[in-house]
C-alpha positions as MATLAB code, in Angstrom:
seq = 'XXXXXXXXXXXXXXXXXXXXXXXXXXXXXXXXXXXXXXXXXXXXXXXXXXXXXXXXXXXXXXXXXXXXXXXXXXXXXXXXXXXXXXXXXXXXXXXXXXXXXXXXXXXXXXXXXXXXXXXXXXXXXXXXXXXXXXXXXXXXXXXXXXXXXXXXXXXXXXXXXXXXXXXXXXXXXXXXXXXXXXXXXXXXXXXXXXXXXXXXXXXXXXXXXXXXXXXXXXXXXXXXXXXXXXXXXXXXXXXXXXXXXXXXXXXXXXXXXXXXXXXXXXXXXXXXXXXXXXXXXXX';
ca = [
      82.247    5.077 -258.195;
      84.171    7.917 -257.071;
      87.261    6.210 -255.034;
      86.625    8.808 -252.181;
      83.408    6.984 -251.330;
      85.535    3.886 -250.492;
      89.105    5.382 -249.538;
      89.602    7.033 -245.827;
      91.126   10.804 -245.883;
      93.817   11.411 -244.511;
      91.868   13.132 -241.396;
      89.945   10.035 -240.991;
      93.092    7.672 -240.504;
      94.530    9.708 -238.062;
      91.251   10.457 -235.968;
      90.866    6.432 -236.331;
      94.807    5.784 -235.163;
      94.871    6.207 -231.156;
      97.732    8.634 -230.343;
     100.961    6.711 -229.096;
     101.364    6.180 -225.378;
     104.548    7.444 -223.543;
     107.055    4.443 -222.737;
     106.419    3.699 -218.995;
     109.810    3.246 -216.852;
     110.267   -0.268 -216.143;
     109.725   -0.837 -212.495;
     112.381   -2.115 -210.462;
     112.353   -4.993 -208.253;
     112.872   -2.849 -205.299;
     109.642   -0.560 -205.601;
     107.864    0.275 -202.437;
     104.587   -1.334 -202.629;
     101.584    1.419 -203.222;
     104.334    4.126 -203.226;
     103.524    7.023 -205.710;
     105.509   10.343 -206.524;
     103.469   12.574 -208.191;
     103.707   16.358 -209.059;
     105.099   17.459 -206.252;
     107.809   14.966 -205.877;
     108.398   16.301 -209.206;
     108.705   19.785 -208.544;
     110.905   19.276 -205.280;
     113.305   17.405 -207.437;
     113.466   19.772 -210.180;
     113.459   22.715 -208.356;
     115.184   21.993 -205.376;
     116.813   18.541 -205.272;
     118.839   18.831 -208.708;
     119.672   22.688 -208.317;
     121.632   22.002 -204.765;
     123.073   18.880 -206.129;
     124.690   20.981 -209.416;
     125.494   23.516 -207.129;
     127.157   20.972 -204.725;
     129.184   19.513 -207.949;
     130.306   22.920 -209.635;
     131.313   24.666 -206.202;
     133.804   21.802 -204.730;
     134.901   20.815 -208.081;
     136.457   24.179 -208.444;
     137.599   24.248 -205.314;
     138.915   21.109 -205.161;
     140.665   20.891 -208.762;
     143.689   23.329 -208.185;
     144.081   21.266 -204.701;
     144.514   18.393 -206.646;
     148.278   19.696 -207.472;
     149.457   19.180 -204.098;
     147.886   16.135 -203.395;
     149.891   13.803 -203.951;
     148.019   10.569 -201.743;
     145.082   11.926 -202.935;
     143.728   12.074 -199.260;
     142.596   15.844 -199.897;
     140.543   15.071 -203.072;
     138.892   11.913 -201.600;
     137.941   13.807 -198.379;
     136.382   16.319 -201.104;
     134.482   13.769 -203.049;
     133.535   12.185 -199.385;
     131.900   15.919 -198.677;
     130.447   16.275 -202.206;
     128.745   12.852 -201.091;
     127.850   13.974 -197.791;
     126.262   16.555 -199.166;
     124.128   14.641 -201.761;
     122.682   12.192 -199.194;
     121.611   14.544 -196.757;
     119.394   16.590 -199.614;
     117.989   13.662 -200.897;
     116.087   12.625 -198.061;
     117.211    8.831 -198.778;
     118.835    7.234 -195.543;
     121.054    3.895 -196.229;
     121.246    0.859 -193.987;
     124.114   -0.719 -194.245;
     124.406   -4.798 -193.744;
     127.546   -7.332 -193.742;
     130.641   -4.437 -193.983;
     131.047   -5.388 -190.405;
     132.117   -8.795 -191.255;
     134.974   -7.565 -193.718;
     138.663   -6.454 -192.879;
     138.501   -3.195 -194.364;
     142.390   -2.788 -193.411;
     143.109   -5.148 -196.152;
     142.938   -4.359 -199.657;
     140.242   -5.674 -201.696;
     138.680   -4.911 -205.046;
     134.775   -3.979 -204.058;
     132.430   -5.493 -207.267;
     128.933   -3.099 -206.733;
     126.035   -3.378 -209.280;
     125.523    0.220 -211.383;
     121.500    0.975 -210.988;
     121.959    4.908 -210.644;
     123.832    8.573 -210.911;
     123.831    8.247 -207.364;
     125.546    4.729 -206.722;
     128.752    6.597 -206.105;
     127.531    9.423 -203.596;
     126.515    6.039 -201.462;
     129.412    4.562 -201.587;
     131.875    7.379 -200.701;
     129.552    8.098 -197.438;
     129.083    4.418 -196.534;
     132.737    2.793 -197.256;
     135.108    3.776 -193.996;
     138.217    4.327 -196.095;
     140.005    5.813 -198.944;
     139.568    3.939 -202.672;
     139.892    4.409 -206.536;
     136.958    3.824 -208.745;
     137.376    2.462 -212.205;
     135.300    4.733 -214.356;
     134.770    4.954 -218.257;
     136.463    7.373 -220.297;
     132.884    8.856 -221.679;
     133.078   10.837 -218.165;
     135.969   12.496 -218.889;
     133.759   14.663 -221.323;
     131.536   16.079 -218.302;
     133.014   19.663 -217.018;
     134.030   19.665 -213.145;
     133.074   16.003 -212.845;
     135.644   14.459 -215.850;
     138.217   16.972 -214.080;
     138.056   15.887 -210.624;
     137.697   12.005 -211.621;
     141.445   12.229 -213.778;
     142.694   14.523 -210.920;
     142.078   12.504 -207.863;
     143.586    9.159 -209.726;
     140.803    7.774 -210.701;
     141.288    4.342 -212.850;
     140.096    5.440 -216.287;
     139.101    2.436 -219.041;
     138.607    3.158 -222.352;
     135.844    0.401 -223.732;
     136.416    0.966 -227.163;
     140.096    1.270 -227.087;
     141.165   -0.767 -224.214;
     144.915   -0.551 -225.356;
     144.581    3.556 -224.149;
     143.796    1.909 -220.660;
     147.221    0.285 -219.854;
     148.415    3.183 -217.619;
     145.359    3.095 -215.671;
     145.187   -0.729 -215.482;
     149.362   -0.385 -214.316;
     148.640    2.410 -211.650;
     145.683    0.349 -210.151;
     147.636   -2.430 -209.698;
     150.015   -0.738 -208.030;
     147.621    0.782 -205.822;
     145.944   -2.899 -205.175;
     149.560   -3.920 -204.110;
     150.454   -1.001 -202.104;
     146.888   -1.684 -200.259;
     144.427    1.006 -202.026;
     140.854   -0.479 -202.319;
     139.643   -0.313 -205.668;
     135.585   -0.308 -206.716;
     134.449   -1.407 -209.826;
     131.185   -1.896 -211.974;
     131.494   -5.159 -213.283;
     128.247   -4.683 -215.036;
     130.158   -1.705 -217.208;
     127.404    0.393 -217.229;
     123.656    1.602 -215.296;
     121.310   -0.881 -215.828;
     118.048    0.468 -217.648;
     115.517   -1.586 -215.983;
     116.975   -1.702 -212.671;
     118.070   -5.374 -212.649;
     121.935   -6.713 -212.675;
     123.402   -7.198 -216.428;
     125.577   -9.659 -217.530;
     129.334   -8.481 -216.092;
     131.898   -7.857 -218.670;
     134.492  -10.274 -219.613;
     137.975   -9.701 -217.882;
     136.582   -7.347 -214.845;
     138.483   -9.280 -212.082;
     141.284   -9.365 -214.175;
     142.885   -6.645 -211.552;
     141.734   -9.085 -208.505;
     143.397  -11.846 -209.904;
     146.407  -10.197 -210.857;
     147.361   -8.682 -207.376;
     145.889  -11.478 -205.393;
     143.420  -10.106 -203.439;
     139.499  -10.857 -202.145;
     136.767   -9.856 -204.144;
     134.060   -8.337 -202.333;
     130.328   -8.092 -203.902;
     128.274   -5.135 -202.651;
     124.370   -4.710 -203.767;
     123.219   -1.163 -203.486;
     119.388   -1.628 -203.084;
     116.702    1.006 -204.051;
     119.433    3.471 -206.300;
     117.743    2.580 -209.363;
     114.231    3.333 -207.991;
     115.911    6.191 -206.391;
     116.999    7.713 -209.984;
     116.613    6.013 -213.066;
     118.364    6.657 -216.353;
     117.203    9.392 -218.736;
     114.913   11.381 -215.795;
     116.361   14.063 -213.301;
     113.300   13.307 -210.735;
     114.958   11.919 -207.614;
     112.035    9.882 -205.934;
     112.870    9.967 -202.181;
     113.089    6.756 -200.263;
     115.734    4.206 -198.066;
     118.206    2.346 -199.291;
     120.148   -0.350 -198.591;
     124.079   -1.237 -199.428;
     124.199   -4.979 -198.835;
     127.735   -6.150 -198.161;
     128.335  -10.321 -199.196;
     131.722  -12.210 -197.757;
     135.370  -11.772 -199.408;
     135.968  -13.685 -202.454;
     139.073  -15.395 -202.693;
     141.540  -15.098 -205.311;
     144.442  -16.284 -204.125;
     146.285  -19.201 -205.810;
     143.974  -18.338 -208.869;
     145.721  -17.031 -212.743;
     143.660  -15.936 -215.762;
     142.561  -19.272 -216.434;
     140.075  -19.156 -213.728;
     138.620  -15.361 -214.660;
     135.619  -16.616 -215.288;
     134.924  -18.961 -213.482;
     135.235  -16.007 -210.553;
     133.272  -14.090 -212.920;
     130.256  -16.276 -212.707;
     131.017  -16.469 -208.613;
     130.680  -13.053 -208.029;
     127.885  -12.430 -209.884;
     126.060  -15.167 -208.498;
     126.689  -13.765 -205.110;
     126.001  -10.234 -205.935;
     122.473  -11.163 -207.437;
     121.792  -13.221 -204.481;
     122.102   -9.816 -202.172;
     120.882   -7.750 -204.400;
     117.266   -9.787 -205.347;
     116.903  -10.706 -201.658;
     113.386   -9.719 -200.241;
     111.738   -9.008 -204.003;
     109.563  -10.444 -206.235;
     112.239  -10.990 -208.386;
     112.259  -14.824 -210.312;
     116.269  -15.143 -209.045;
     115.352  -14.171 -205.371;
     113.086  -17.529 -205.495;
];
């Protein structure tokens, strides 16, 4: 028997094999029931949204960076990342309703704890949060032109995850900034979540709160991650929401009790943020 009559070719195995489907994004707990964003949402994005929002970046980063020199409150560069942000929200088409920052003395000083779903988190927070902060940031942005420049520039609190011993002039100088009553915003989660829902927070992110004594406060930005995703440019219009929960104490507290604040802020920031969806933690 000739073992062709019994063995596929190699032409028949592959006709045979159905061709791999593309990886679907997950879908986030905040998607807008029978929404859909098709071609066209695609080609507004990429040839319209992204362009203005690369032109927004490269034209007041240049500006802006030999400002930075005599700026020494950093009042000019945050009114310049406050514009760049400005910017951003108005070309997006994506208006934010903002819940609960009425409740909170935002004369005080407190470090603000805000889930990481999107590239766009930040542009929401600069126009939504009535005052001047810092924003810890990871040292991988420092390798972006314009962007890394303008984050180390305007004082930004740079942490270095894989060498965290690098970080111990940022971690000094925002603790000095907590104590002389700048704000400070972090990511607890230390990174954008790629499915849209909050990740476990990293050991040791309140360890700034703690240290200078002051309320935590958790803030759920709603919609960013449906907004823009990771690993896709196509901005997919729609409102947003920047849910702001009550102040967390800290005071009386030391570094014996970091996690158990841990586990209390996260707990209060998935409680905002799953509010309203189909989500098993908003049950």
């Amino acid at each position: 028997m000739n073992p062709s009559d019994v063995s596929p070719t190699i032409e028949q195995v592959d006709s045979a094999t159905p061709p791999a489907r593309p990886v679907a994004r997950p879908k986030g707990p905040h998607e807008i029931p029978g929404s859909h964003y098709g071609w066209l949402s695609r080609l507004r994005s990429y040839l319209i949204l992204d362009p203005l929002i690369w032109f927004y970046t490269l034209v007041m980063g240049i500006i802006a960076l030999p400002l930075g020199f005599f700026d020494r409150g950093g009042r000019l560069l945050h009114w310049f990342s406050y514009a760049w942000s400005w910017l951003i929200m108005k070309t997006i088409f994506s208006p934010v309703t903002v819940t609960g920052l009425d409740k909170i003395d935002t004369s005080k000083p407190h470090v603000y704890a805000a889930n990481h779903a999107s590239a766009l988190d930040i542009p929401v927070l600069y126009v939504n949060l009535p005052f001047q902060f810092r924003i810890v940031f990871k040292s991988e942005l420092l390798i972006y032109p314009v962007v890394g420049w303008h984050l180390k520039r305007s004082r930004q609190i740079c942490i270095d995850q894989k060498n965290p011993a690098n970080s111990i002039g940022s971690i000094r100088s925002a603790l000095k900034g907590l104590k002389a009553g700048m704000p400070l915003v972090i990511y607890p989660e230390g990174g954008r979540t790629s499915d849209g829902n909050i990740k476990p927070f990293l050991p040791g992110a309140f360890f700034l709160a703690i240290k200078a004594q002051v309320d935590i406060v958790p803030i759920a930005l709603v919609g960013t991650y449906e907004l823009l995703p990771m690993d896709t440019y196509h901005i997919r219009c729609r409102p947003l929401e920047m849910r702001v929960g009550e102040p967390i104490s800290t005071a009386g507290m030391s570094l014996r009790d970091l996690e158990a604040v841990t586990v209390k802020v996260q707990k209060a920031l998935e409680d905002l943020y799953y509010q309203g969806s189909s989500h098993p933690a908003a049950v």
